[in-house]
Biotite code that builds the C-alpha atoms (Angstrom):
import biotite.structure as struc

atoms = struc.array([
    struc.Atom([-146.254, -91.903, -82.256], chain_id="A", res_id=1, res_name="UNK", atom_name="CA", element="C"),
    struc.Atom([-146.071, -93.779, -78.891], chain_id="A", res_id=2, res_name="UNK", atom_name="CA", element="C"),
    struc.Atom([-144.861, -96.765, -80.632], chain_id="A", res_id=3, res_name="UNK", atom_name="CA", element="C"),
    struc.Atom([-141.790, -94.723, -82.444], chain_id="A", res_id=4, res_name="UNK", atom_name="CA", element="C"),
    struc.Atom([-141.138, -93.588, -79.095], chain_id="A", res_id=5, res_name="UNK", atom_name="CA", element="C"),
    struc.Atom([-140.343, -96.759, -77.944], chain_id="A", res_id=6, res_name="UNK", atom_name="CA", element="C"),
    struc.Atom([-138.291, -97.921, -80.828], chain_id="A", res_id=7, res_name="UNK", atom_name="CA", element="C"),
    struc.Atom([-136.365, -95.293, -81.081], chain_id="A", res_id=8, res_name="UNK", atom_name="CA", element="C"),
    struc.Atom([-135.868, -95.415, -76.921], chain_id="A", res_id=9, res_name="UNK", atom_name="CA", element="C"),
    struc.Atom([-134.991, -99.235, -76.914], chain_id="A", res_id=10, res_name="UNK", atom_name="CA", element="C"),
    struc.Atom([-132.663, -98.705, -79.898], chain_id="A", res_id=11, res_name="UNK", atom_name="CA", element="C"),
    struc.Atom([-130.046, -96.107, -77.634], chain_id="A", res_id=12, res_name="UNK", atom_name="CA", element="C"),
    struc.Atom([-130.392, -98.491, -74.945], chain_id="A", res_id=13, res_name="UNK", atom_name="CA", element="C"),
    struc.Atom([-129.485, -101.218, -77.565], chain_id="A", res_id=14, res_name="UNK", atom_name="CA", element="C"),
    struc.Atom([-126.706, -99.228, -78.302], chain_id="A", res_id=15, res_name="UNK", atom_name="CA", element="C"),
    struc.Atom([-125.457, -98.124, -75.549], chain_id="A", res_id=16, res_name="UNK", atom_name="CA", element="C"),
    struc.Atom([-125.336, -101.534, -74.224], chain_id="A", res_id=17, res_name="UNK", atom_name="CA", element="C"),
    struc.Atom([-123.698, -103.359, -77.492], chain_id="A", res_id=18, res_name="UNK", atom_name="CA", element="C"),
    struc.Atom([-121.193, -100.674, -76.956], chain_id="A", res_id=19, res_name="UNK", atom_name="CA", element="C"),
    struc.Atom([-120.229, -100.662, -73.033], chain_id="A", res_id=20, res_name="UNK", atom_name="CA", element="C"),
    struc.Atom([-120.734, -104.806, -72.293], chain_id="A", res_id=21, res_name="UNK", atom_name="CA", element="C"),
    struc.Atom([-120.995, -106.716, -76.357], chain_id="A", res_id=22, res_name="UNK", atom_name="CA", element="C"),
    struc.Atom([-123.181, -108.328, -78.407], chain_id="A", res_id=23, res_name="UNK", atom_name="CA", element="C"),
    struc.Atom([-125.340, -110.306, -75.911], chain_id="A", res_id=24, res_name="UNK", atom_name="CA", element="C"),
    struc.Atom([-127.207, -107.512, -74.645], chain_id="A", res_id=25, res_name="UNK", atom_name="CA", element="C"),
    struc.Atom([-129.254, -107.313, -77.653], chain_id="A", res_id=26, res_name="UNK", atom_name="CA", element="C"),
    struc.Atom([-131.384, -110.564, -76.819], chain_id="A", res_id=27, res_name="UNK", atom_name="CA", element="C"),
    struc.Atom([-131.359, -109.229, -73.069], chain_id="A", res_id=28, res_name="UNK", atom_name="CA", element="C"),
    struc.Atom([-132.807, -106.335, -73.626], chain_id="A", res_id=29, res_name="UNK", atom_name="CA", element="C"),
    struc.Atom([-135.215, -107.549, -76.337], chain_id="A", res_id=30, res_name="UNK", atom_name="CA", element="C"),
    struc.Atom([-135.835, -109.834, -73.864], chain_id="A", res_id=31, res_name="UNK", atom_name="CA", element="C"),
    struc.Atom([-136.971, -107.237, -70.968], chain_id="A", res_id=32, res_name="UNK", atom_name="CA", element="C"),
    struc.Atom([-138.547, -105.892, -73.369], chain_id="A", res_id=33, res_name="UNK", atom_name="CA", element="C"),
    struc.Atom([-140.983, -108.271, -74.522], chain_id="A", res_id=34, res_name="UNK", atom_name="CA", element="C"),
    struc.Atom([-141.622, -109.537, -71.060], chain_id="A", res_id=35, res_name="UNK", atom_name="CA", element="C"),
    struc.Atom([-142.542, -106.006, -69.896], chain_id="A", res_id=36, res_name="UNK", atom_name="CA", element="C"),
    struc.Atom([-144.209, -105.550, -73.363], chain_id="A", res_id=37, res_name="UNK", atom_name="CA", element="C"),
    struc.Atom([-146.156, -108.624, -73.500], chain_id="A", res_id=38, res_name="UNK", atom_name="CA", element="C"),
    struc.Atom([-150.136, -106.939, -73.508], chain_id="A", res_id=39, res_name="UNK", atom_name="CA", element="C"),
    struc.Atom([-148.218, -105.218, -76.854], chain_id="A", res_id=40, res_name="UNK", atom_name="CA", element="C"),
    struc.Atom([-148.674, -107.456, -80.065], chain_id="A", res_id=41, res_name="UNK", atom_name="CA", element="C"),
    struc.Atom([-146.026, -105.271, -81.546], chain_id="A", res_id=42, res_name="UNK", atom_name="CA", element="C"),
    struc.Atom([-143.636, -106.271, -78.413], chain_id="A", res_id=43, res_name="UNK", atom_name="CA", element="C"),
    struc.Atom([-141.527, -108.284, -81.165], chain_id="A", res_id=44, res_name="UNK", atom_name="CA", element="C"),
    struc.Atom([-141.440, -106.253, -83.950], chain_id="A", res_id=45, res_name="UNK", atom_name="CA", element="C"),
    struc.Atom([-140.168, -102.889, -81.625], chain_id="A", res_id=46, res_name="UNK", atom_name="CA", element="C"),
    struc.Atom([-137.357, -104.887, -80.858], chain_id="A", res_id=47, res_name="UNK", atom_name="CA", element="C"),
    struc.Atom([-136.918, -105.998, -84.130], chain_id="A", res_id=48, res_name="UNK", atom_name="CA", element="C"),
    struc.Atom([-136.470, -102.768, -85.622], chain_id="A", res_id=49, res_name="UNK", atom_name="CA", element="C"),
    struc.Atom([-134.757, -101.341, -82.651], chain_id="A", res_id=50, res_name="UNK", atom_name="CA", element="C"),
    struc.Atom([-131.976, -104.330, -82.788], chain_id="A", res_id=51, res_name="UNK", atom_name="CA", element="C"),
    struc.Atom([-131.408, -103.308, -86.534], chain_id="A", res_id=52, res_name="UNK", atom_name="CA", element="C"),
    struc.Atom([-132.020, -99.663, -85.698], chain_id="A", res_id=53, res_name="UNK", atom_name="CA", element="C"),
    struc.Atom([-129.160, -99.813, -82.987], chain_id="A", res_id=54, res_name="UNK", atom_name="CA", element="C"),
    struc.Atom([-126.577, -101.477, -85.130], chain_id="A", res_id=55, res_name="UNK", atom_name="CA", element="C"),
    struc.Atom([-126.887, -99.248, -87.191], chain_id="A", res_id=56, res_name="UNK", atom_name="CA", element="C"),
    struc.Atom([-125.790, -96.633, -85.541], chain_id="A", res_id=57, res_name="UNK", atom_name="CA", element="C"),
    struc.Atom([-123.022, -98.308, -84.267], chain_id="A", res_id=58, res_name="UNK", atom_name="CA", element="C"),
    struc.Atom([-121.899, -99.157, -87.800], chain_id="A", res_id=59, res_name="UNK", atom_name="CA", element="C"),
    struc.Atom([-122.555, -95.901, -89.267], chain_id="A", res_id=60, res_name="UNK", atom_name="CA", element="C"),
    struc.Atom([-120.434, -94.162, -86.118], chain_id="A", res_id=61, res_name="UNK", atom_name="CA", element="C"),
    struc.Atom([-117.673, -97.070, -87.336], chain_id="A", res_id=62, res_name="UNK", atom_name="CA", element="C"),
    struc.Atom([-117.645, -95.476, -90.147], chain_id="A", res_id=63, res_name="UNK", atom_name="CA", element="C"),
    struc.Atom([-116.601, -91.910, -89.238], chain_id="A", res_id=64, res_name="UNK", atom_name="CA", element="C"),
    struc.Atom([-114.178, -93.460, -87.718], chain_id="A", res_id=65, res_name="UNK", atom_name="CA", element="C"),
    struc.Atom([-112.523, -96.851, -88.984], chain_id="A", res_id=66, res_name="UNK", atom_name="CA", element="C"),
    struc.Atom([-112.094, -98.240, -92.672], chain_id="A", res_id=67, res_name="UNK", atom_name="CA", element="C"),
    struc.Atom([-116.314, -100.303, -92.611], chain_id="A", res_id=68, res_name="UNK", atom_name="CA", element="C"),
    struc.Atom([-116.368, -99.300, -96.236], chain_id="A", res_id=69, res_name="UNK", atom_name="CA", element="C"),
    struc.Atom([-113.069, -101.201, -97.017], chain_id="A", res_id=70, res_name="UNK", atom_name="CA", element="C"),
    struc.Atom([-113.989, -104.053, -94.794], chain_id="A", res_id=71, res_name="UNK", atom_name="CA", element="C"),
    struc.Atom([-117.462, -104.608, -96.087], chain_id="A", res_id=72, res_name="UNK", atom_name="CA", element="C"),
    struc.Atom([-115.857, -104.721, -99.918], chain_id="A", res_id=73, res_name="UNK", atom_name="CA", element="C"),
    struc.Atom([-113.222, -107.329, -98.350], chain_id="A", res_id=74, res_name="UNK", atom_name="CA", element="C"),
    struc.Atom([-115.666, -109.095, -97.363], chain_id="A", res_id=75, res_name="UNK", atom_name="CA", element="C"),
    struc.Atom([-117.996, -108.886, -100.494], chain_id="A", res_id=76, res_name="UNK", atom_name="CA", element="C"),
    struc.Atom([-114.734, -110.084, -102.254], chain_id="A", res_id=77, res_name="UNK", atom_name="CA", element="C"),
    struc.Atom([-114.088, -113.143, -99.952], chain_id="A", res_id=78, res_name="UNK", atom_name="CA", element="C"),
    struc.Atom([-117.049, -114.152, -100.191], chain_id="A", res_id=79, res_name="UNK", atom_name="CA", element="C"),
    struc.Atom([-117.677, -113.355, -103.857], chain_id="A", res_id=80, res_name="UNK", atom_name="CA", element="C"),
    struc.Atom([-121.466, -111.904, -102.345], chain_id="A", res_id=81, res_name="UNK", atom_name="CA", element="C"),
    struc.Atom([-122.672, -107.787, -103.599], chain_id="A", res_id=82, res_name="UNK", atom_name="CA", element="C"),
    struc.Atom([-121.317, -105.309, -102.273], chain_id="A", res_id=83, res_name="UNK", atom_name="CA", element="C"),
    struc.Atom([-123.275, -104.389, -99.100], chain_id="A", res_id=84, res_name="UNK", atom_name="CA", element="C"),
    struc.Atom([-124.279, -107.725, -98.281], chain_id="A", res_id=85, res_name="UNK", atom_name="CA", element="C"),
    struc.Atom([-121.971, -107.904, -94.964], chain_id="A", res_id=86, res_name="UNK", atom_name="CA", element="C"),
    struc.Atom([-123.631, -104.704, -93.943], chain_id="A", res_id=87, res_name="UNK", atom_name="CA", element="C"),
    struc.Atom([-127.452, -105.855, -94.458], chain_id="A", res_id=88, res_name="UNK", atom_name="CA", element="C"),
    struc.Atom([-126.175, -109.432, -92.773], chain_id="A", res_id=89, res_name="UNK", atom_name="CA", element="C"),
    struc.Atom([-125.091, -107.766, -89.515], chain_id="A", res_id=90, res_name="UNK", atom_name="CA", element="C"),
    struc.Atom([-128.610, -105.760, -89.394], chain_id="A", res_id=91, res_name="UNK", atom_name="CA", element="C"),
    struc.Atom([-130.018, -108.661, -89.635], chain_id="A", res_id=92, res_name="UNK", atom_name="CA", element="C"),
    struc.Atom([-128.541, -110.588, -86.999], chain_id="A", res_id=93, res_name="UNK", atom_name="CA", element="C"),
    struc.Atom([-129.183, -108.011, -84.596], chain_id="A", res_id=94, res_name="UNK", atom_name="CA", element="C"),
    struc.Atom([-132.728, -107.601, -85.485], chain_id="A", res_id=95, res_name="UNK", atom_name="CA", element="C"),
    struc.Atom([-133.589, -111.290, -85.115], chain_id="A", res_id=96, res_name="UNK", atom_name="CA", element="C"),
    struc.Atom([-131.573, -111.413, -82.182], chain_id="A", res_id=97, res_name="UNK", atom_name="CA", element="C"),
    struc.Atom([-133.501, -108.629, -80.362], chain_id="A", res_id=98, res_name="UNK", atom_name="CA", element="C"),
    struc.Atom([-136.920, -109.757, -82.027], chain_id="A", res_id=99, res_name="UNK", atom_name="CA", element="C"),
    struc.Atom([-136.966, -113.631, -81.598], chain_id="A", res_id=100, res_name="UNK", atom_name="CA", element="C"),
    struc.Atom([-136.361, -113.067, -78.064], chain_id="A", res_id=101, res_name="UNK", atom_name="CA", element="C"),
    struc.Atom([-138.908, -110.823, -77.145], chain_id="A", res_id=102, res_name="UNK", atom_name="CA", element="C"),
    struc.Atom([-141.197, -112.889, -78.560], chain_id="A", res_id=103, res_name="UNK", atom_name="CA", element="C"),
    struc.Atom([-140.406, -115.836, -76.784], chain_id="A", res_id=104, res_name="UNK", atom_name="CA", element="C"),
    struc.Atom([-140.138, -113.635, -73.804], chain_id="A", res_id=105, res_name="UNK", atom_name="CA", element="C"),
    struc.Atom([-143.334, -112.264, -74.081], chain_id="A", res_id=106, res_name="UNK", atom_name="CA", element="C"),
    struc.Atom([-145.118, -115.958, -75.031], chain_id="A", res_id=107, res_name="UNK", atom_name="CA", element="C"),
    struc.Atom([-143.664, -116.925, -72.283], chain_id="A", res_id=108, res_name="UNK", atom_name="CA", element="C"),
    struc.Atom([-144.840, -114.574, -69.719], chain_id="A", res_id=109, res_name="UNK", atom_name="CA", element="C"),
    struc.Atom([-148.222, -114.396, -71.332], chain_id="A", res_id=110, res_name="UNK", atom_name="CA", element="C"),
    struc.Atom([-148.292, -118.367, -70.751], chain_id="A", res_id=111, res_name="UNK", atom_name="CA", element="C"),
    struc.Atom([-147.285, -117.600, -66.926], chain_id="A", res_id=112, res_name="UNK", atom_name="CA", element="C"),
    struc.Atom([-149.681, -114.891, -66.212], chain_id="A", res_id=113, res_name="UNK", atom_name="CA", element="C"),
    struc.Atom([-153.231, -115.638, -65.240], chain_id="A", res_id=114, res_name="UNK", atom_name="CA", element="C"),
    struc.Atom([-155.890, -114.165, -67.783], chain_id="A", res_id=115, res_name="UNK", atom_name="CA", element="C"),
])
């Protein structure tokens, strides 16, 4: 339960974040995270999901609001790829953004700390 906690936590931060300053903040904070997180062996994989998590709400507010639908099958079409596909890709990149660095951030600082 502890462990949802935090995901869903570091996702509105993720969010929030994306939204007031760009894209960059996702490695930041996945970053802080896995440095704080580092005694956690699922320090990586929180941020992971919260990356993808966050985007996700960012896209699916988007789409209340502005034409994602029409953009994603643009897309799809321009890139002759399933419909979708432009959606799942932009998940991904946040949640390998947010995941790969926490876990360098938190190999590093377990490397740096003293056992």
């Amino acid at each position: 339960m502890k462990w949802i906690l935090h995901v869903v936590a570091l996702s509105f931060v993720i969010a929030a974040g994306t939204w007031l300053a760009g894209w960059w903040v996702v490695p930041i904070v996945g970053a802080a995270w896995g440095a704080w997180a580092a005694q956690q062996r699922s320090a990586a994989l929180t941020a992971l999901l919260a990356g993808a998590a966050a985007w996700g709400l960012l896209l699916a507010y988007d789409a209340t609001v502005g034409p994602v639908g029409r953009l994603a099958q643009l897309f799809s079409t321009i890139f002759n790829l399933p419909k979708g596909t432009l959606i799942l890709v932009t998940l991904a990149y946040a949640a390998l953004l947010g995941g790969s660095a926490a876990a360098l951030a938190r190999a590093v600082r377990r490397l740096l700390t003293p056992a």
